[in-house]
C-alpha positions as semicolon CSV with decimal commas, in nm:
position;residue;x (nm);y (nm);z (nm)
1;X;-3,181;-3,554;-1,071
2;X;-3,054;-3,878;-1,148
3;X;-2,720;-3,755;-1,357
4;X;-2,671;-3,540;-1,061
5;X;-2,662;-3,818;-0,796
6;X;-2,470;-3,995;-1,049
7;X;-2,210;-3,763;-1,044
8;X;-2,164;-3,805;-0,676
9;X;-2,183;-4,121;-0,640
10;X;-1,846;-4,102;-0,916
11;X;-1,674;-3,818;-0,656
12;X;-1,697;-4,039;-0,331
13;X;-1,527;-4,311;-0,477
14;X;-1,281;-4,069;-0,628
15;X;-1,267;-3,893;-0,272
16;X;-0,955;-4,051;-0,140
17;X;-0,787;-3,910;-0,496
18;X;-0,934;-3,547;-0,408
19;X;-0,836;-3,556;-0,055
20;X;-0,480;-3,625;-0,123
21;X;-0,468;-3,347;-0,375
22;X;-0,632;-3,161;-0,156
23;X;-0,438;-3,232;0,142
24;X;-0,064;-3,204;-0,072
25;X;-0,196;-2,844;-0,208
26;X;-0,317;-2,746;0,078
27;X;0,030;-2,803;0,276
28;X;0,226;-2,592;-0,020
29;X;-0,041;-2,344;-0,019
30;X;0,041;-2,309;0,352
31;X;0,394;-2,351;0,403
32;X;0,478;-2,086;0,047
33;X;0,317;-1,802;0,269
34;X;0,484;-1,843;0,539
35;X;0,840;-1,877;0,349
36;X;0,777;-1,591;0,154
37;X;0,651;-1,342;0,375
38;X;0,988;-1,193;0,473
39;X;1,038;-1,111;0,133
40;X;0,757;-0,892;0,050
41;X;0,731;-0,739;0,450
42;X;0,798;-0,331;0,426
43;X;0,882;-0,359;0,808
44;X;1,203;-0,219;0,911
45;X;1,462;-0,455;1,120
46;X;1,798;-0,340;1,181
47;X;2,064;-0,581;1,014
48;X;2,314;-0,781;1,242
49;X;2,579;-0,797;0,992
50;X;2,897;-0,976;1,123
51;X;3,293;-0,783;1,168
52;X;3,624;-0,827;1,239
53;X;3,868;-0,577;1,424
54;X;4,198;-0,657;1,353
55;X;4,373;-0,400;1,630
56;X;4,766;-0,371;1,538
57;X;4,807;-0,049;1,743
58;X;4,737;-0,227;2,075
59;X;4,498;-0,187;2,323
60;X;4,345;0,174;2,413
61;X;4,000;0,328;2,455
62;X;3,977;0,431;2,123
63;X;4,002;0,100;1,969
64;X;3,818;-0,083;2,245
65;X;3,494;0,223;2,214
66;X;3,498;0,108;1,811
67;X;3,460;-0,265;1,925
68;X;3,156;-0,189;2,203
69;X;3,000;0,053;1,954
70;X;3,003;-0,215;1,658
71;X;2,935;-0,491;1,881
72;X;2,611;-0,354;2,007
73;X;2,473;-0,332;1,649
74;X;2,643;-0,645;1,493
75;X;2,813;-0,970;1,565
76;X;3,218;-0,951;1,638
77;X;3,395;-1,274;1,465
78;X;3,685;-1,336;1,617
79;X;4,032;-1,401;1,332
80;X;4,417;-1,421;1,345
81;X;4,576;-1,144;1,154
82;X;4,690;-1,352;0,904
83;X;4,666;-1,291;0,535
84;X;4,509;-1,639;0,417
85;X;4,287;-1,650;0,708
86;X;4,141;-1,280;0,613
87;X;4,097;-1,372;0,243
88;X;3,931;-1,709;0,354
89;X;3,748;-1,534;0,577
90;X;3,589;-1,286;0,305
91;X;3,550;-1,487;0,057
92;X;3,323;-1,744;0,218
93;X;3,138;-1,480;0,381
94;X;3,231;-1,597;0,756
95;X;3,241;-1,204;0,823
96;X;3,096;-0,926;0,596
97;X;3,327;-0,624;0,711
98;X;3,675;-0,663;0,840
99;X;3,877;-0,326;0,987
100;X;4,253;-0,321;1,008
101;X;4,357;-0,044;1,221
102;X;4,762;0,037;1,147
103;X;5,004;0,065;1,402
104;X;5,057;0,416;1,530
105;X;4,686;0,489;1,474
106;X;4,573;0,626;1,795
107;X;4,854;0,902;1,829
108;X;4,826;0,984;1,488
109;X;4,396;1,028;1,546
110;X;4,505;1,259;1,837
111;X;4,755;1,466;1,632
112;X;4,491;1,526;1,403
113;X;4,696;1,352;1,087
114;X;4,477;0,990;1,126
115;X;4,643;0,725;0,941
116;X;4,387;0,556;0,669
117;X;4,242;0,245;0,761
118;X;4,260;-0,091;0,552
119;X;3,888;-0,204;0,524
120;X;3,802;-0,556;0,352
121;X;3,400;-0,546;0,282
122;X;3,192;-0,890;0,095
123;X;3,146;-0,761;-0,225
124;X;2,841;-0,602;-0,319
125;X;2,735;-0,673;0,030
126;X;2,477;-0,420;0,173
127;X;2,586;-0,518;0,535
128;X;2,910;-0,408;0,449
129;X;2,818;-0,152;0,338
130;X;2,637;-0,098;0,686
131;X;2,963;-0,127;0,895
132;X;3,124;0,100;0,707
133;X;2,888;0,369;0,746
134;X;2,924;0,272;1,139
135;X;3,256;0,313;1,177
136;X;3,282;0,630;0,989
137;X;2,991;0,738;1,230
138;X;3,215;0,641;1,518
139;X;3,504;0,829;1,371
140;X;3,367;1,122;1,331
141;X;3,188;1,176;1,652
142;X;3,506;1,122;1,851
143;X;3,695;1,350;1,607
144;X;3,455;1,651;1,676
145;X;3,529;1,573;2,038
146;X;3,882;1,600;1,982
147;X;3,856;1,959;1,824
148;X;3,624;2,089;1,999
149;X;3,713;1,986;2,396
150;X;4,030;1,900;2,568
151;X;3,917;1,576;2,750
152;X;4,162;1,294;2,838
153;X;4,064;0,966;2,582
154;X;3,852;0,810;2,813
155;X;3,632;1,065;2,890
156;X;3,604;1,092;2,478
157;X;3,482;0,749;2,382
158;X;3,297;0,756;2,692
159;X;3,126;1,088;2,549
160;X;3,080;0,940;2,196
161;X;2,937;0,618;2,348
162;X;2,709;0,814;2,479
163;X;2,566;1,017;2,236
164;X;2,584;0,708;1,943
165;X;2,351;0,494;2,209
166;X;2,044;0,793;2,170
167;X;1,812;0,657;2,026
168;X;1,457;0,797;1,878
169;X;1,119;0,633;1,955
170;X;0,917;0,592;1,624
171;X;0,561;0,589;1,659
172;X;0,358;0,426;1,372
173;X;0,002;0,578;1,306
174;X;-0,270;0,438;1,055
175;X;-0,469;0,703;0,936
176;X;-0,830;0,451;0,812
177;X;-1,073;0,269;0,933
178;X;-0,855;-0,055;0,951
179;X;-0,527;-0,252;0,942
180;X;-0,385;-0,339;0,577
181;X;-0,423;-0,686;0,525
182;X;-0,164;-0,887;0,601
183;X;0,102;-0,986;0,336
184;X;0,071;-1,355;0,484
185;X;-0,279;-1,364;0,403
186;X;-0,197;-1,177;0,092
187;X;0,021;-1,452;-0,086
188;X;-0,230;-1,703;0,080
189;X;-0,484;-1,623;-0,141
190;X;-0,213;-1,566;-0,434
191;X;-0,173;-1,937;-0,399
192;X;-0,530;-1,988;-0,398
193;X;-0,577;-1,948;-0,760
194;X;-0,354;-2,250;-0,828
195;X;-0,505;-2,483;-0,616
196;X;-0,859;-2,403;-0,717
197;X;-0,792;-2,434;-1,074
198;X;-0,577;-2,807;-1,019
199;X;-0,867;-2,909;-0,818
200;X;-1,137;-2,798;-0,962
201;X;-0,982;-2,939;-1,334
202;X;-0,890;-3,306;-1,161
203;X;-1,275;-3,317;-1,004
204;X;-1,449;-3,213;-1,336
205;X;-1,241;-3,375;-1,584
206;X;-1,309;-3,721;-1,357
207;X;-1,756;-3,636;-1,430
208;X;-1,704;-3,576;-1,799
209;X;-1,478;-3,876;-1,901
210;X;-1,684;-4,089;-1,688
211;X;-2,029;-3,971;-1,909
212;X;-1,811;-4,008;-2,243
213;X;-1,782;-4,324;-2,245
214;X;-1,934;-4,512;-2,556
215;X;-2,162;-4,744;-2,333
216;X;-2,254;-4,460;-2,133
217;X;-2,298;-4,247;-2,468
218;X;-2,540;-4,443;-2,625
219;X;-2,765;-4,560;-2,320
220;X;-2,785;-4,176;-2,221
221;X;-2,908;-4,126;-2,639
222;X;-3,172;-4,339;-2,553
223;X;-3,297;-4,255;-2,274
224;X;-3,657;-4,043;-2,159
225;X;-3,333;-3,751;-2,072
226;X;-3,281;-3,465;-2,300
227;X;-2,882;-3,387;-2,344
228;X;-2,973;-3,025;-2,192
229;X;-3,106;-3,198;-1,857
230;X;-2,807;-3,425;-1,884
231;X;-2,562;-3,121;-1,927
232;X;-2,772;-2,908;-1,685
233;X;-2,722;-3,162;-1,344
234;X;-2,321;-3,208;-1,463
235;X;-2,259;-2,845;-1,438
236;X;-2,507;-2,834;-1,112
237;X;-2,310;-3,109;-1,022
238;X;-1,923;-2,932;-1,093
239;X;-2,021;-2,544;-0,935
240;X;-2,162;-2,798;-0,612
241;X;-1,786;-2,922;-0,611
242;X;-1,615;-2,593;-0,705
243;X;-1,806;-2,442;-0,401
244;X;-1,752;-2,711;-0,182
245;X;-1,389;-2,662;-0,267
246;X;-1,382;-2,263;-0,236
247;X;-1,534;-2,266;0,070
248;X;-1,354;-2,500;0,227
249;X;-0,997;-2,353;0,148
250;X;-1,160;-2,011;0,259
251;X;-1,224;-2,171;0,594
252;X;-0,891;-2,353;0,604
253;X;-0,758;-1,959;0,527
254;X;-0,914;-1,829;0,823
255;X;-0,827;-2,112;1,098
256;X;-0,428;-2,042;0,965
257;X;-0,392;-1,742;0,888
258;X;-0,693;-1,606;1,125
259;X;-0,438;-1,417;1,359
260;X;-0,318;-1,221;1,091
261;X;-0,600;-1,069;1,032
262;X;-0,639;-0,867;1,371
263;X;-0,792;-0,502;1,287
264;X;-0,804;-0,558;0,919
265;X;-1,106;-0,409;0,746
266;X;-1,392;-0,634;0,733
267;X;-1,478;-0,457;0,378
268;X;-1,150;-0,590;0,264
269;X;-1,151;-0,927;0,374
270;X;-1,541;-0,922;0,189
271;X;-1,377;-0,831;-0,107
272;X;-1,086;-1,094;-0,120
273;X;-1,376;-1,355;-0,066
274;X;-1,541;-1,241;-0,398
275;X;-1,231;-1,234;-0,552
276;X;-1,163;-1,584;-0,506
277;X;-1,511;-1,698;-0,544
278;X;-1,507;-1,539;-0,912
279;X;-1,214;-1,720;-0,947
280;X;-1,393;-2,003;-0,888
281;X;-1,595;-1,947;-1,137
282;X;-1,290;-1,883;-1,353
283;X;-1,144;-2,195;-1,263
284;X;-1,484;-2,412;-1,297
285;X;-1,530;-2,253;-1,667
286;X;-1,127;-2,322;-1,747
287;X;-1,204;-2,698;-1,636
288;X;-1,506;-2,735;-1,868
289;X;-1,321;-2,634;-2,173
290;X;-1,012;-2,840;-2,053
291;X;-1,219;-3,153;-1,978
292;X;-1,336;-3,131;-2,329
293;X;-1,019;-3,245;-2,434
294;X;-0,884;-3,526;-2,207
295;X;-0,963;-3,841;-2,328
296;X;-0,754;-4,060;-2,023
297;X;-0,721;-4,079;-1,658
298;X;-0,349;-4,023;-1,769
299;X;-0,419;-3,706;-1,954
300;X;-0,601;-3,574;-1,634
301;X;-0,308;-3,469;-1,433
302;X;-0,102;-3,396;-1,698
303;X;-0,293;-3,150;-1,840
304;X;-0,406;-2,971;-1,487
305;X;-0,060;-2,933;-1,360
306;X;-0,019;-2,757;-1,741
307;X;-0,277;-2,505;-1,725
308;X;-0,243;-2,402;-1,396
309;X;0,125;-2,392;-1,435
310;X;0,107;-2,174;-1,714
311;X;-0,157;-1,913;-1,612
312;X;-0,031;-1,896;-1,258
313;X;0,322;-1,788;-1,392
314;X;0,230;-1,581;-1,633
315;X;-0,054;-1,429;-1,467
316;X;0,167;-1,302;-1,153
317;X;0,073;-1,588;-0,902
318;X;0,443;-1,724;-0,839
319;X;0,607;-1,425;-0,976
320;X;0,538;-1,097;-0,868
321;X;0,349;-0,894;-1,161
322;X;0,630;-0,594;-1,054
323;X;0,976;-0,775;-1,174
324;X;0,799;-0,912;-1,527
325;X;0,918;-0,729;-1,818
326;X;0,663;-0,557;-2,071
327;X;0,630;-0,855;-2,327
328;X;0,513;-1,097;-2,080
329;X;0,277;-0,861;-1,926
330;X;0,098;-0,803;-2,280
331;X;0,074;-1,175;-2,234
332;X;-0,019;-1,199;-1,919
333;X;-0,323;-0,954;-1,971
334;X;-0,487;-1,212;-2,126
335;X;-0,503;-1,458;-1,844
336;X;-0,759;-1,456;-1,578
337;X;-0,536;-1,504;-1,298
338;X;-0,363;-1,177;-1,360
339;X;-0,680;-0,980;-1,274
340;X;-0,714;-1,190;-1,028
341;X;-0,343;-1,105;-0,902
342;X;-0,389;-0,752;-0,965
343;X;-0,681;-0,718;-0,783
344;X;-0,585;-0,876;-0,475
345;X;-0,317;-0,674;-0,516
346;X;-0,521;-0,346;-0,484
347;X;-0,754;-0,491;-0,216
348;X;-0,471;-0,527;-0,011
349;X;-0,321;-0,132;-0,069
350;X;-0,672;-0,005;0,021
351;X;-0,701;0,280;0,266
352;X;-1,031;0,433;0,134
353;X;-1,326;0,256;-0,017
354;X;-1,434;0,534;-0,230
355;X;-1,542;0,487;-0,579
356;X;-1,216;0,607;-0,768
357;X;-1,015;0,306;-0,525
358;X;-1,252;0,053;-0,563
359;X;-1,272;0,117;-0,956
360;X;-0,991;-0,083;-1,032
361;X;-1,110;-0,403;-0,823
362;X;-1,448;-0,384;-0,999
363;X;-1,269;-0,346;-1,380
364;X;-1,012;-0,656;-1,271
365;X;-1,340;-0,864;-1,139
366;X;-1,574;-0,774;-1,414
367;X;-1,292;-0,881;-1,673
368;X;-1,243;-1,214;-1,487
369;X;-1,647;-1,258;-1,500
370;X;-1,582;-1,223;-1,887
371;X;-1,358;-1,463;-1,957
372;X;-1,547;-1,738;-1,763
373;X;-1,837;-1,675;-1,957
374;X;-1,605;-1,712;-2,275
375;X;-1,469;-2,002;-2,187
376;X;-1,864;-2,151;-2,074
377;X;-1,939;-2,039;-2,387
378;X;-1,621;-2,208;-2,568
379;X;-1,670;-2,554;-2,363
380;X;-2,055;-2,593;-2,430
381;X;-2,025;-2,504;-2,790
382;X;-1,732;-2,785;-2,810
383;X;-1,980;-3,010;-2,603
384;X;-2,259;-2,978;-2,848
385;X;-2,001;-3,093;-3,113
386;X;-1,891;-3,363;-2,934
387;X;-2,205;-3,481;-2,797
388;X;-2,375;-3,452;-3,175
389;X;-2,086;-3,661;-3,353
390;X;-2,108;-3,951;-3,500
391;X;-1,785;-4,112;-3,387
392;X;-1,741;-4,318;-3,012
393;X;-1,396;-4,231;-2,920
394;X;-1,276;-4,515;-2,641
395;X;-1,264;-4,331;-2,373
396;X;-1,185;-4,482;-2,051
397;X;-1,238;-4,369;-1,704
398;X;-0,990;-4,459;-1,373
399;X;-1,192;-4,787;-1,310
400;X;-1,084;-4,888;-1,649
401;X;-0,771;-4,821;-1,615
């Protein structure tokens, strides 16, 4: 095993490389989750959107019922009625609805001939949107008060305040045998893929380069060692790393995001494990090939930030796989990390684990498995090519450079 402890001795004194990698992944890995949670959440949360009365009828309990109405469900910014200060207003979004009720409105509500109310909303603003359905709620309640009891206008808005403040408890059930996971954890272990496969290419491509060098080459050609041995301990050697890697941003997953995963379904959380550890695999096979080709410490980061870039984008990891348009997901089918995407996807929408649910996860794993054999194939065919050549390219490793 003496390539093998070779090829440690080579990552320890690369280890301060690795850990800062490692440690500048790991904080984007966390932090993206956490950003982009409130994007993807299907949890409802009533909107605070912000609004302006501007009252030029005067005070009465009419007007001031619309105010305590909006102002439980929003925030009331305070403007001069002044036509430059409205339009300023709008336009840089300080408020998102503003009302103008006209002078004479109250008497004219009461008469049953309202006057129409000016309205200002942000364009294509869904808050505004919001108000507006508020106010016409508000409207409309103390208008079938008005027709259909004779009740001074206090006793109306206080009657309409009333009735707008009932409110219904919802009760949320889960019909399974656990919690969904959680979309935290979900987008966690998006980002996975990417740091696996930057990793996992910077830590193998630093073994082969080292081993390719033209010294190296021709001591190891005659030595007692046959080139399968030799290629045997380096790939012991890079799934030991891979592991060690997988495992411990599995771990770091868990201390994190650990509270997340209250009630979830233990069956679930099994099967995200094997997803990532295939896409270990994935990654380990896509470094092989890759490695094949890097003939600089230069090259190495270069062309890992390049490959993961590339399949993480088009395979779904950045961007969901729902907004991409057709061509780029007939492209994107032939990237590993969109069956890895896609099958996190439908771990995570499991409520069953019968065999018409799971099929999906086991067709999006199986085709992963394939293209890491491919590519094992690909890199040790390319290997035997290189290794049997005639030529000594200079290759040079980070101590030479």
């Amino acid at each position: 095993m003496r390539v093998f402890n070779v090829c440690n001795i080579i990552i320890k004194r690369r280890f301060v490389t690795f850990a800062l990698y490692f440690i500048v992944f790991m904080a984007l890995t966390i932090i993206m989750p956490m950003m982009s949670a409130e994007l993807y959440t299907t949890d409802f949360a009533e909107m605070k959107p912000n609004f302006t009365i501007i009252n030029r009828d005067g005070i009465s309990p009419l007007t001031d019922g619309l105010a305590i109405y909006l102002d439980g469900r929003g925030h009331e910014v305070i403007l001069t009625d002044d036509r430059e200060t409205l339009q300023d207003a709008s336009f840089f979004n300080a408020t998102d609805y503003i009302i103008i009720l006209p002078q004479g409105f109250k008497d004219a509500f009461f008469k049953g001939q309202p006057l129409m109310i000016e309205t200002v909303a942000t364009a294509e603003s869904a808050k505004g949107l919001y108000v507006d359905l508020l106010v016409n709620q508000y409207f409309n309640q103390a208008r079938f008060y008005r027709e259909m009891a004779s009740t001074d206008e206090a006793a109306l808005v206080s009657a309409v305040l009333e009735d707008l403040s009932i409110e219904t408890k919802v009760e949320t059930k889960r019909f399974g045998t656990g919690a969904p996971v959680d979309t935290t954890y979900q987008i966690y272990n998006n980002m996975l893929s990417y740091i696996l496969i930057v990793l996992i290419i910077v830590s193998i491509s630093n073994l082969t380069s080292s081993f390719r060098r033209p010294d190296i080459r021709m001591r190891n050609m005659c030595s007692p060692l046959k080139p399968r041995s030799i290629s045997g301990q380096q790939i012991l050697s890079g799934l030991l790393v891979s592991f060690a890697a997988w495992a411990l941003l599995t771990a770091m997953g868990f201390v994190v995001f650990g509270s997340y995963l209250a009630g979830t379904d233990r069956r679930a959380i099994g099967l995200i494990l094997l997803n990532s550890f295939v896409m270990t695999l994935v990654a380990l096979s896509i470094a092989s090939l890759v490695s094949a080709f890097i003939k600089s410490p230069n090259s190495q980061n270069a062309a890992a930030n390049f490959v993961s870039l590339g399949l993480c984008f088009l395979g779904g990891v950045f961007v969901p796989i729902s907004i991409l348009g057709e061509g780029l997901l007939t492209v994107a089918r032939f990237t590993p990390t969109y069956w890895y995407v896609k099958a996190l996807g439908n771990i995570c929408e499991l409520t069953s684990f019968s065999r018409d649910t799971l099929a999906p996860i086991w067709q999006a794993i199986l085709t992963m498995l394939i293209f890491a054999a491919a590519f094992f194939c690909l890199s040790l065919v390319i290997g035997k090519h290189i290794s049997q050549s005639e030529k000594f390219s200079s290759n040079r490793t980070e101590i030479e450079g």
